[in-house]
N, C-alpha and C positions, 0 to 999 in steps of 0.2 A: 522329853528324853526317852520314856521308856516309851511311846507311840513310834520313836525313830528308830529306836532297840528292835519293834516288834517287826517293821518293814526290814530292817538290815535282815531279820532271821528270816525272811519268804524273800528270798534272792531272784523264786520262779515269777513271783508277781512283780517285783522292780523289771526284772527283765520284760515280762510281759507288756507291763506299761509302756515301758521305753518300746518295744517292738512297735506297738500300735501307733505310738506318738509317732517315731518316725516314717513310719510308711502311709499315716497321714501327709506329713511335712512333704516327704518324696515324690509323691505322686499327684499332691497338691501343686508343687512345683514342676513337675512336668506335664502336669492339664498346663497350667501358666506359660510354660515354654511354648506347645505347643500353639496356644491364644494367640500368642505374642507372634509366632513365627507365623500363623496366619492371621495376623491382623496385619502385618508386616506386608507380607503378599498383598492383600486384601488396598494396602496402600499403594504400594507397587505398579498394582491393577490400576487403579482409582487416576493415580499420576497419568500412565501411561493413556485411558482409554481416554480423560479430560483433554491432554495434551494433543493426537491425534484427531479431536474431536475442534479442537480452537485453531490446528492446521488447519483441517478439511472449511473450514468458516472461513481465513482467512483467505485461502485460495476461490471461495464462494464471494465473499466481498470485493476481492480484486476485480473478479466476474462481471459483481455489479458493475462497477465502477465502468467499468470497458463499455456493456451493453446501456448503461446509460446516456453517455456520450453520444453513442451514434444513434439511438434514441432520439438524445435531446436535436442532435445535427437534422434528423428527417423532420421533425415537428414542426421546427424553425426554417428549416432550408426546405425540404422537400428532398425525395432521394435525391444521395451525394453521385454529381458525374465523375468524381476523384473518389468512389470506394474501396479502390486497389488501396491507395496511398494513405485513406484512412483509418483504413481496417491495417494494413501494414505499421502507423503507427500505435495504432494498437496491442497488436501481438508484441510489438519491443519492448513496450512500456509493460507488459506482463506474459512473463514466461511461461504462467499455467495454462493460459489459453493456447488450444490446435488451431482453431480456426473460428472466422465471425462470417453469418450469414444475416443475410435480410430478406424479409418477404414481405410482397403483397397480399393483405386478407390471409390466406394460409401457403401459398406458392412462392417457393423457393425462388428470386429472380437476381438474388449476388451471393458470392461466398468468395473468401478469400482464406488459405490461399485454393485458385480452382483447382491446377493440378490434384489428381487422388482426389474428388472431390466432385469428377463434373457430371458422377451418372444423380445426385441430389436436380441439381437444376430442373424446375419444373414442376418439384414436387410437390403436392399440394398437403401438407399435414391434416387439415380441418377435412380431408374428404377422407381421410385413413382411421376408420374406425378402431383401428387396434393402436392409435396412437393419439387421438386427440382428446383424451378427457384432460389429460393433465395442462397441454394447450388451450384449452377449454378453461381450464381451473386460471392459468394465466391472467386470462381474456376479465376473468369475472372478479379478481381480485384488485386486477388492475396493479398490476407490479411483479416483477420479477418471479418466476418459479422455475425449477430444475427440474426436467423428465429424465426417468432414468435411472440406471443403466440399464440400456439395453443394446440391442444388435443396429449399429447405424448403417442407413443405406449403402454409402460409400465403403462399408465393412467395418469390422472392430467394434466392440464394446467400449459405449461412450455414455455422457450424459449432455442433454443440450439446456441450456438455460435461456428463459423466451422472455423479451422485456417485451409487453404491449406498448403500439405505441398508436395517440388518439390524436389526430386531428381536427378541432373545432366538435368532441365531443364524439367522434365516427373513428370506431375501428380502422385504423390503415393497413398494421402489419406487423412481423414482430420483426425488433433486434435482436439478434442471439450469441449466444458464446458456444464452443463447442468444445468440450475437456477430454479428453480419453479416459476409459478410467486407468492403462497404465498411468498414465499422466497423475492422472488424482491420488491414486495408492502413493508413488514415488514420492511427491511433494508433499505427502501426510506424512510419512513415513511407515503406512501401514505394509506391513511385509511378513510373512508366512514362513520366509525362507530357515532353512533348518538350522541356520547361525542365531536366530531370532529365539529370546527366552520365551515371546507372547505370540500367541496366538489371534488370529483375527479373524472376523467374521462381517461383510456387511449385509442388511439385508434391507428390501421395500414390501410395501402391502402393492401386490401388481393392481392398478386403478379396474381393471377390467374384470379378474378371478375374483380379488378382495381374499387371496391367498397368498404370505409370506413367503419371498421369493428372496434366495441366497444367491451372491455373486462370486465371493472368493472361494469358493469349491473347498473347507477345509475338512481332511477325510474325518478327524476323532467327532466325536460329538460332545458337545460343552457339557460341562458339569453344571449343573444349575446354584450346584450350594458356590463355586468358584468362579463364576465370569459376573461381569459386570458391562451394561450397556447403559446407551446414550441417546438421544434424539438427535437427528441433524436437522431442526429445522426447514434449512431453503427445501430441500426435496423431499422432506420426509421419508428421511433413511434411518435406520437405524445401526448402529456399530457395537460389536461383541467381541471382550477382550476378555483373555483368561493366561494364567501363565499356564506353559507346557506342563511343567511338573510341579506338582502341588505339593503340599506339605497335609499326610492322611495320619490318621492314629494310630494305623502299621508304624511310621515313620519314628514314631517316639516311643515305639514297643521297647526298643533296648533300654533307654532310661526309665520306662516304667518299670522291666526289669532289675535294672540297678539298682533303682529306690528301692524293691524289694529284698533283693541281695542286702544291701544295707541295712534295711532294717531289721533281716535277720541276723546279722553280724553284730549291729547294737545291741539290740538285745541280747544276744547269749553274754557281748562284751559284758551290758549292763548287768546279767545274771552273776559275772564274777565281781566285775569293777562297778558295785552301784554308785558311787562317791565319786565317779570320773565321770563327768559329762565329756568331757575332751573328746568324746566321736561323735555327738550330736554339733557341736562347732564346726570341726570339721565341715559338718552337711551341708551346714547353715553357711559358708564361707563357699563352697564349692558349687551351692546353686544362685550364690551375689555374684560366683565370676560368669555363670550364664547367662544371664542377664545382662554383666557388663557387654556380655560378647553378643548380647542382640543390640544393647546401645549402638556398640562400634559398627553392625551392619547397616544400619540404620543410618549412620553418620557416610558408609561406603552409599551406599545409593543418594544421598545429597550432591555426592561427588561426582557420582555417574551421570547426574540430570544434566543437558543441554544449556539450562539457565545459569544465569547466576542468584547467588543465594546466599545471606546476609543475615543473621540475627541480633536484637540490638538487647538488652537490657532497661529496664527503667531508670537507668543511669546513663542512657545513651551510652554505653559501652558494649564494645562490640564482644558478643560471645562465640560468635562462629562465622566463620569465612569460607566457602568452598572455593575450589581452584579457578573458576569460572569467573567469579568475581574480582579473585586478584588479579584474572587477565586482566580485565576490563579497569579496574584502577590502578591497573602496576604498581602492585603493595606484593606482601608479602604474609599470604592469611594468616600462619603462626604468631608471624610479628602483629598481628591485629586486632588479635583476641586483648582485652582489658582495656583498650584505646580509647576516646571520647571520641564519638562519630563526628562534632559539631570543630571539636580541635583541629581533627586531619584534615576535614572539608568546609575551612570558615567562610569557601564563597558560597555555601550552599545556605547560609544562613539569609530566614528574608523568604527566600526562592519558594517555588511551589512545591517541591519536594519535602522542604524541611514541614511545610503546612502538613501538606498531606501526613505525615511522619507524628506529629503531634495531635494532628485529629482522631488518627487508627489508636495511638497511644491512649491517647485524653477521653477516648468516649468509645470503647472498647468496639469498635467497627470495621467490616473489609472497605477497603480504600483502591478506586484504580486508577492510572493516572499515565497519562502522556504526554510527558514534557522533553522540552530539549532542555541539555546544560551545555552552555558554553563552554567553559572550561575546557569540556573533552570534545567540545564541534559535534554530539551524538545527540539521539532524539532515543528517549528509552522506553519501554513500557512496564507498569510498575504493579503488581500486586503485592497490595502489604495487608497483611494476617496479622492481628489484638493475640497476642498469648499471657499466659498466664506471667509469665514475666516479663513479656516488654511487647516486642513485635517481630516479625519474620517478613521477610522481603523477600520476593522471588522477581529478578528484572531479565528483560533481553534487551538488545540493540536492537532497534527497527529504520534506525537511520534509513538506508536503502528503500523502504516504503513510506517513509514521509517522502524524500524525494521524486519518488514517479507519482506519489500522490499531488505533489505541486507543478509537476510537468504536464501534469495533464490537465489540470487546473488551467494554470498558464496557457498551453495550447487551445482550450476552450476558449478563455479569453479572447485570442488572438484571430479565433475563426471567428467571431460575433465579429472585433474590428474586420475583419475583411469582409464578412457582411453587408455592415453598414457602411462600409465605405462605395463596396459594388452598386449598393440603393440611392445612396449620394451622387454617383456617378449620371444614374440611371435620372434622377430627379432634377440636377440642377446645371442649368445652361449657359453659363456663364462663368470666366477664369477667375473674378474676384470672390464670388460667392461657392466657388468648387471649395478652391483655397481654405478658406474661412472654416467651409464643413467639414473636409476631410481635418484640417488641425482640433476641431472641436472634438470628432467623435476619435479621432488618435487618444486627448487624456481622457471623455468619458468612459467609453467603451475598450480601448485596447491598455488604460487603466497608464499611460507613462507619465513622467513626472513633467514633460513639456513637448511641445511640439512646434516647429514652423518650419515655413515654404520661402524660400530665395530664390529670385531669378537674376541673371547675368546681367548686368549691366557691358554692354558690348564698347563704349566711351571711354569706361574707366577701369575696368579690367575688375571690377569690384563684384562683392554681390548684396544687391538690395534685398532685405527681408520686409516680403509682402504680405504677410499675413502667422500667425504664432495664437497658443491658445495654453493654457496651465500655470506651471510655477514659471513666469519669467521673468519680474519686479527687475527691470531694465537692463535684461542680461544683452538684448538685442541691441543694447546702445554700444556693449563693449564689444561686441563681433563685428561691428560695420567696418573694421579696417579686414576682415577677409578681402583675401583677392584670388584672382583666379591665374596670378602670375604664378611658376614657378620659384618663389623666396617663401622667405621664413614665415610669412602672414598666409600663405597659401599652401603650405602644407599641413596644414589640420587637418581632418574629417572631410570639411564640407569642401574645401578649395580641392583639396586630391577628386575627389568622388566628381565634381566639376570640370574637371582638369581632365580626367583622366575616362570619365564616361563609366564608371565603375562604383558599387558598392565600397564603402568604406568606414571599417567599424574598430571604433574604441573600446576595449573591454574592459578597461581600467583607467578611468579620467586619470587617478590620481597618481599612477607611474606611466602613464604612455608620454614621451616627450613630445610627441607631434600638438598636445595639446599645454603645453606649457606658457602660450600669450593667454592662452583664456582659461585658465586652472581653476586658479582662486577663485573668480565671479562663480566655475560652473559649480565647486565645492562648497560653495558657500550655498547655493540652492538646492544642496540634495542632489546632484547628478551625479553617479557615479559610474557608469558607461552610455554610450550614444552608438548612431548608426546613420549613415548622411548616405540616400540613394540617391542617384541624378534620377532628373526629370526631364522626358525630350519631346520635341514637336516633328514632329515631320523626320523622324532621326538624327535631330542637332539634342545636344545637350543644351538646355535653355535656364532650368536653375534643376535646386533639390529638395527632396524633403528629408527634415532632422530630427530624429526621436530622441529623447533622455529618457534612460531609464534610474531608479533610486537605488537597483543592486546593480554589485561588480558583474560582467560576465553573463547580461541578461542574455544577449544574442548568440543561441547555437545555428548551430546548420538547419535547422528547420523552421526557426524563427526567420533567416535569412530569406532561406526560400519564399515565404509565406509573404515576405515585407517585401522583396523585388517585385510578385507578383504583384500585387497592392499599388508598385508604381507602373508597372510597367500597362495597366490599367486606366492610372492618372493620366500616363503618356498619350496611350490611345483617346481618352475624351480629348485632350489637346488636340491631337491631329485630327478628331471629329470639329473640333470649333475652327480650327485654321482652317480645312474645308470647305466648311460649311459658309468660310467670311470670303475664302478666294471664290466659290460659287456666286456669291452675291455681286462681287465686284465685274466679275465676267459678264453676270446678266446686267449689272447697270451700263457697262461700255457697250453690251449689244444695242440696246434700248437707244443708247445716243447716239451710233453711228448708225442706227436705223432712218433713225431722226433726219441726219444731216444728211442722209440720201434724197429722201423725202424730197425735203429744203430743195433741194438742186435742181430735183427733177421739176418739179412746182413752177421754179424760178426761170427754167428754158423756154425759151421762144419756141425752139423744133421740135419736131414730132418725134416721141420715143418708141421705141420699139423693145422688149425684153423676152429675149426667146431663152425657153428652157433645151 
């Protein structure tokens, strides 16, 4: 009591104290602020430069994917005589690509497309010293590398990516891709422009100076303590993001001011009211609400991100939902917060996602993952982050690149069948053993669920199947009532395409009614669309060939195209063997009425004479 007597009487020292404690607290809390507000930044960055960085990759892998194909087409085939059409479908299947060349050894001898493009032709890369190390680098790596950016022949700043491609072990040429770098910035989203918070920079070591060379021309110069870079592997680039305006210790001058103000306002308070802490509360209440208000920015830029983004609890309860996400499940984020993830979503139980979900949880690890779910008919890609209380999920929709990833898939496929089918052709001389092969390598190689060949029976208006190869277990028994009349048994597939001299395809066995006499047999085997092209001799339609496929809707227009050719093929060996029999028959009846001339003359009494 009297030690608290002696303080209450030196008012100058309570004050004092109190002065110093708070302008500790004050300016302790606004270093914090400002931490926070760049470490905030520092995230910011971090998001954006990673993010831009996993763009530039993925438009890099599509890349691949492109110059691999025609790659693998020359290895196997030898240059394509159709590299318009194959390079064209190329570019459809992926929009970041300008253009695909091919060379011989280093000389430029296809590009598509040529227009804007035909002064390249000729070119020989490997004798241009100022351009072939990284070519070079190519060659030795043996796989895919990116030159560039630099100034491309044809004009513009571009980057060209060069697959080597080895025949039997011997350099042939390269497949390439060719990107603009408008092209690349756009599709990254990398952008300078003065709407833009971030700034960007990319840059390469040039292979020939072995001096850092910059391409987006940005005038400030990067702060070194505030940008953050990246490697880009395939070309070895590197990328420099920084936000425009930073957050400096000017910036928080006013609150460090404040805190001062404050502190001397407590103190003098404390010099009158020592027994009133009531102004240190205050302080203490007014630096939790800044902090709240860096939470709530924090939670704004969640909202801002492109992805979606999902935070769960150790309770599988959901604590956070961005707008992004409740697109994508048409939920309601508000309503989602405290929810059990496993109740809203019980087809997800089992599934690979729910795995993945429990592993990152269970064994505190990052987990990536690409699955489709049914439910919503999408394919997602998933990063899911271990935190301190449960887990964080950031997913996108990639649906659209699963699909051209399987179109071209497929299409690969589809060129090997007509491959072998062209080899088949070339190889076997005779209409039972043609038959046989082409059905055999239709399910090995063009991968369908069945295959066979029918020819017209002209007697019976029918059509006999001569030969079938895959899933059939007696489906040909229940098709022999085809006919090639106009009625109800001869408007399927194969009787129309017979009938009519035309393609004819089912994209859905199981509601197209033309197939309703043979439904059940074809559903019960796994078919679930077909394609029946004729087959003709001499320009008669004689029979056809019938593909089952195991998905709905396998046959587009380029499948079509691809599978007419293949007959129209078939057709031609015919008309070589029907040829080849009426030759034979011609010279046999030479041979015999040579004979019987002979015979005559042989057999006269009188003297012949044969003048020319």
């Amino acid at each position: 009591m009297n030690v608290q007597a002696t303080i209450f009487r030196r008012p100058l020292l309570v004050g004092s104290i109190v002065f110093i404690i708070l302008l500790f607290l004050t300016q302790y809390l606004t270093y914090q602020r400002y931490l926070i507000r760049r470490n905030t930044e520092q995230k910011e960055v971090s998001s954006v430069v990673n993010a831009a960085k996993e763009r530039m990759q993925a438009i890099l892998n599509y890349s691949f994917a492109a110059s691999k194909i025609l790659a693998f087409v020359v290895e196997n085939f030898g240059e394509p005589k159709n590299f318009d059409s194959l390079a064209y479908s190329l570019l459809r299947s992926n929009k970041f690509i300008d253009a695909v060349q091919l060379t011989r050894k280093g000389t430029i001898i296809q590009i598509y497309p040529l227009k804007g493009n035909e002064s390249v032709i000729g070119y020989d890369i490997l004798a241009d010293s100022n351009r072939n190390r990284e070519a070079l680098k190519a060659i030795n790596k043996k796989e895919l590398f990116f030159s560039g950016p630099f100034e491309l022949k044809q004009g513009g700043l571009g980057i060209v990516g060069r697959q080597p491609i080895f025949i039997n072990d011997e350099f042939w040429g390269f497949a390439a891709v060719i990107i603009r770098l408008p092209t690349l910035l756009k599709e990254a989203g990398i952008s300078n422009s003065e709407n833009s918070e971030f700034a960007f920079e990319l840059s390469k070591i040039n292979p020939n100076t072995q001096q850092e060379e910059f391409f987006l021309n940005y005038p400030a110069k990067f702060n070194k303590n505030s940008y953050l870079v990246v490697d880009v592997p395939n070309g070895e680039w590197k990328l420099y993001v920084q936000r425009k305006q930073t957050t400096s210790l000017e910036d928080i001058l006013p609150f460090g001011l404040l805190g001062l103000f404050l502190s001397v306002t407590g103190g003098i308070f404390a010099w009158h009211r020592t027994r009133q802490p009531l102004k240190l509360r205050q302080l203490v209440n007014e630096q939790t609400e800044m902090l709240s208000a860096s939470e709530k920015n924090y939670r704004t830029l969640l909202e801002s991100i492109t992805d979606a983004f999902v935070a769960i609890d150790k309770n599988w309860r959901y604590t956070y939902m961005n707008k992004k996400a409740g697109q994508v499940f048409g939920r309601d984020p508000a309503k989602m917060i405290g929810r059990h993830i496993w109740t809203e979503f019980p087809e997800g139980i089992g599934q690979p996602f729910h795995k993945a979900y429990e592993r990152a949880m269970q064994e505190g690890q990052y987990v990536y993952l690409e699955e489709y779910y049914e439910p919503y008919d999408l394919w997602f890609e998933n990063h899911i982050y271990p935190t301190e209380n449960g887990i964080a999920v950031f997913f996108r929709d990639i649906t659209d690149r699963k699909k051209s990833e399987a179109k071209i898939i497929k299409m690969s496929r589809l060129y090997d069948f007509s491959g072998q089918v062209n080899q088949v052709i070339i190889d076997v001389t005779n209409e039972p053993s043609l038959f046989k092969s082409i059905c055999d390598v239709a399910v090995s190689v063009g991968k369908f669920k069945m295959a066979w060949i029918g020819i017209i029976n002209d007697e019976l208006h029918s059509v006999d199947p001569v030969s079938f190869s895959g899933e059939e277990r007696g489906y040909l028994v229940q098709i022999k009532k085809i006919t090639t009349d106009n009625i109800r048994e001869g408007k399927g597939p194969t009787g129309t395409a017979l009938r009519e001299g035309k393609t004819i395809v089912c994209a859905d066995i199981e509601t197209d009614p033309r197939m309703k006499p043979w439904r059940a047999e074809a559903l019960e085997r796994g078919y679930r669309s077909s394609i029946s092209l004729p087959i003709k001799r001499l320009g008669r339609v004689v029979g056809s060939l019938s593909l089952y496929a195991s998905e709905k809707n396998f046959f587009d227009h380029e499948e079509i195209e691809m599978l007419e050719r293949i007959a129209a093929n078939i057709s031609f060996s015919l008309d070589n063997y029907e040829k080849e029999k009426l030759r034979r028959q011609a010279e046999i009846a030479l041979k015999t009425n040579e004979t019987f001339i002979r015979s005559l003359i042989n057999a006269s009494p009188d003297m012949i004479y044969i003048y020319d």
